[in-house]
N, C-alpha and C positions, 0 to 999 in steps of 0.2 A: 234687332231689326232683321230683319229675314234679306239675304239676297234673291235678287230677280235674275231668273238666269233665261237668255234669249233662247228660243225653239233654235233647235238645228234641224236640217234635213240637206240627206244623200241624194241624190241623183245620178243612176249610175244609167250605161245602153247608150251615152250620147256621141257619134263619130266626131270626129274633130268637123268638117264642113258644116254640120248642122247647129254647130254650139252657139253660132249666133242667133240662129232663128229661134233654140228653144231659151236661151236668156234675154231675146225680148218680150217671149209671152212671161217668163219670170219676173223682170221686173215688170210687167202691168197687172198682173194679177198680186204680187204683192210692192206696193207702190211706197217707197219711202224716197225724203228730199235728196241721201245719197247713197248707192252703191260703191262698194269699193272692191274692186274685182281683179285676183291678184292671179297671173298666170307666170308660167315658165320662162319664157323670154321673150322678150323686148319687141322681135317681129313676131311672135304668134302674139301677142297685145295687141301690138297695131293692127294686123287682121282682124282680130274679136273687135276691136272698138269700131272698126270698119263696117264690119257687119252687123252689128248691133244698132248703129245709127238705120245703117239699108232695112233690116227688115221690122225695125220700128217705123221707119217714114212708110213701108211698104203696107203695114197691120191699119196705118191712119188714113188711107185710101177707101178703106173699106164698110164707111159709115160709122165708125166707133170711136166715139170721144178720148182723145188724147191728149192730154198735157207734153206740155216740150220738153225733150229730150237733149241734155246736153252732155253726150260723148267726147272725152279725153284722153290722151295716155300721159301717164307720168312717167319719164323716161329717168334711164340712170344718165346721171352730169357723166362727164368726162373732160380731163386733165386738157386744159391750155395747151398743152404741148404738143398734144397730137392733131388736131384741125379747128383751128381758131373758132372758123366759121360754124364747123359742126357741134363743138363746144357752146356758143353762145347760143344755138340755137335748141341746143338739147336743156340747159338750162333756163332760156327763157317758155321755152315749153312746161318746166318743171313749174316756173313763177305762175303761169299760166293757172295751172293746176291750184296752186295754193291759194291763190286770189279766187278764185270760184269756189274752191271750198272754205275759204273763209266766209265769203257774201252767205250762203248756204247755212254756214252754223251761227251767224249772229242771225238769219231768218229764223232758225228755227229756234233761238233761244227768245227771240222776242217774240214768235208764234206761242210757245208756250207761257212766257208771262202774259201774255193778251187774254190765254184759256183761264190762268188762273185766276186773272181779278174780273174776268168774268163768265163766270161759269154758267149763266142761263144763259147765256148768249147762242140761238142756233148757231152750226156750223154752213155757210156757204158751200154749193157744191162746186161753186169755180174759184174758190180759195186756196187749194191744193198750190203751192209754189211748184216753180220747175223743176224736174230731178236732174241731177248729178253724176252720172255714171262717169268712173274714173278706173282705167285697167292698167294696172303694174305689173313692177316684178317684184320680189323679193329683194334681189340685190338695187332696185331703185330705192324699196321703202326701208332700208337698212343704213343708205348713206342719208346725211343730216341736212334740216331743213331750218329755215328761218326763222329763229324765237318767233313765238304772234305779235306778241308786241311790236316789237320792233318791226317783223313785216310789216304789222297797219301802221307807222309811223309812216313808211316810204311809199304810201300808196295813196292817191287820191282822186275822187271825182270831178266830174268838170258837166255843166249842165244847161241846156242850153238856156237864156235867159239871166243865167247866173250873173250876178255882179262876180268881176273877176279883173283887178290889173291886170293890164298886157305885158308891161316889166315884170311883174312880179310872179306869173306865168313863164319867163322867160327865165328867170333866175332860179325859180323851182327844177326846172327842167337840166337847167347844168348841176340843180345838187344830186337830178337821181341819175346822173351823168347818161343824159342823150348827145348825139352829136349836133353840132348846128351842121349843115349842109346846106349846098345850091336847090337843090333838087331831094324831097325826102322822097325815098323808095325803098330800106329793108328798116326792122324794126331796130328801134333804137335810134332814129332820125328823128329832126325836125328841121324845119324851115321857113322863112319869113318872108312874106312877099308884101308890103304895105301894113295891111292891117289886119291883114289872114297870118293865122298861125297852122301850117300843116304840119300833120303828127303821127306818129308811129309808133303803137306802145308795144313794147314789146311781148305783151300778154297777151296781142290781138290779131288776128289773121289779116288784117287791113289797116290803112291808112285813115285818119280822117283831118279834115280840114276847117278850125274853128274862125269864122268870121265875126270880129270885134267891132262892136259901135260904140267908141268910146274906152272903158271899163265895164264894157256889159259883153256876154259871148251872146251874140245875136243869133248866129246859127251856127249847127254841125250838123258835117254830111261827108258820108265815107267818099272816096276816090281811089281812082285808079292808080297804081303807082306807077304803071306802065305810060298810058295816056294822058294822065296826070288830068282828068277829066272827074269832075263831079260828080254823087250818085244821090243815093237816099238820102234824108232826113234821118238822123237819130237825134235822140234827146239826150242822153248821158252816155259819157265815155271814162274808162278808169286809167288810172295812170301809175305803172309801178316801177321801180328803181330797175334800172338795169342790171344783169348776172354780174358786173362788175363791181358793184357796192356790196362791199363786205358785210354783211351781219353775224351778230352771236348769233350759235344755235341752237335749236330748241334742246332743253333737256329731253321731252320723251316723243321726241321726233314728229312723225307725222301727226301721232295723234290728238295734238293740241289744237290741230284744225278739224279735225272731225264733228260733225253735227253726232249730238247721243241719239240721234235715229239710225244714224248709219248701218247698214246692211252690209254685211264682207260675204265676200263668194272667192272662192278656190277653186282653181282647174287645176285635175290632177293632183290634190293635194299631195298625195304621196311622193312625188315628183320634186 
C-alpha cells in the first residue's frame, strides 16, 4: 500500500510583525478544520494568535466570505507551587484547547463517514465547519495531555431545552470538582440562586447562567461576572473537569486529538 505523504512548502522574507497578516491569507487560501502552529515561545504565540484572530476579522470586512475563525494558544502547565492562580489558569487554558480539538476531530471523523456512505451526495458550499487555529510551543506539546478517553468521560454538554435534573446537575459538578460559591465570578465556580444554576466552565471565557423549569434547562444566557447581569442567548454550553482532577495520560500526547486534516506550521523551525 503506498504512503501518502502531505505537500510541504517553505516560506521564507516573512519579518516577525507581518507573520500574522501573511498566515491569515494562509490559512484561507488553504482552509482545513485545524492548524496547529508551533512557534518559539510562549509570548511570541500569544502575539501570533493575537494577530491572526485581527487580520482575519480585518480580511472579513472586505466582502469576502469567511468561515469562523477560532484562535487559541496552548500554553505550557506549570507546577502548583509557583502561582496557584497562574497555574490553574495556564492549564485550564490547555483543557481549553483539548476540548476544541476534540469537538473538531470527532467533526471531521464523522464528516468523513457521511462522504463515504454517500458519495453522490453534492457537497454544500456553507458546509465547511469552523477552523481551529491553535499556536504552541514545543515545550507545551512535549509535556503530557489527557488520555481521550478519559478526557471525553469528564466533559459534557448541556443544552437548552434539554431534559436535565437540577440535583443531578449539581452532583456532576462536585465530581468535576467546581466550587459552590455565593457569587460565581472566575472559572471553576458555580452558584445557586432558586432554580438558576450559574456557571463557570473552566474552558470558557465567560460565565453562563442555566434557568430550570422543573427538570428541563429552559434557558442559557451568558452574564457578567462583574455586574452579575444577564446577556445573550446561547443554546449549548460544554462542561469540563477542572485542572484538578487527575487523569492518565495520553500515550502519544497531543496527537490523539488531532483531526487527520490537520495542518502544522513552524515558525522558525530551525529555532
Amino acid at each position: 500500500m503506498p504512503i501518502v505523504t502531505a505537500p510541504r512548502h517553505k516560506i521564507t522574507g516573512v519579518c516577525p510583525p507581518s507573520r500574522g497578516a501573511v498566515l491569515a491569507d494562509l490559512l484561507r487560501a488553504h482552509p482545513a478544520p485545524v492548524w496547529l502552529i508551533v512557534t518559539e515561545e510562549l509570548k511570541a504565540a500569544e502575539q501570533l494568535a493575537e494577530d491572526i484572530a485581527f487580520f482575519h476579522a480585518a480580511s472579513a470586512s472586505s466582502g469576502e466570505k469567511n468561515h469562523a475563525l477560532d484562535v487559541l494558544v496552548f500554553p505550557e502547565s506549570m507546577p502548583d507551587t509557583r502561582d496557584m492562580r497562574e497555574a490553574f489558569a495556564a492549564s485550564s487554558d490547555r483543557l481549553a484547547a483539548l476540548s476544541k480539538l476534540r469537538a473538531a476531530r470527532q467533526s471531521s471523523v464523522a464528516a468523513s463517514a457521511s462522504e463515504r456512505s454517500i458519495v453522490s451526495a453534492p457537497r454544500s458550499a456553507t458546509s465547511t465547519p469552523p477552523r481551529l487555529v491553535v499556536v504552541s510551543t514545543p515545550a507545551a506539546l512535549l509535556q503530557p495531555v489527557p488520555a481521550l478517553e478519559q478526557f471525553a468521560t469528564r466533559e459534557f454538554t448541556l443544552a437548552k431545552g434539554q431534559a436535565q435534573s437540577f440535583q443531578a446537575l449539581l452532583e456532576k459538578l462536585r465530581e468535576l470538582d467546581y466550587d459552590s460559591e455565593a457569587v460565581c465570578e472566575a472559572p471553576g465556580h458555580y452558584a445557586i440562586r432558586g432554580g438558576i444554576i450559574d456557571v463557570y466552565p473552566v474552558t470558557a471565557t465567560q460565565p453562563y447562567r442555566l434557568d430550570f423549569f422543573g427538570d428541563e434547562i429552559e434557558d442559557i444566557r451568558a452574564f457578567d461576572p462583574v455586574t452579575q447581569r444577564s446577556g445573550e442567548s446561547v443554546e449549548t454550553i460544554t462542561l469540563s473537569a477542572t485542572p484538578r482532577v487527575r487523569l492518565d495520560p495520553s500515550k502519544t500526547g497531543l496527537a490523539d486529538y488531532l483531526s487527520p486534516q490537520t495542518h502544522l506550521l513552524f515558525v522558525e523551525p530551525a529555532a
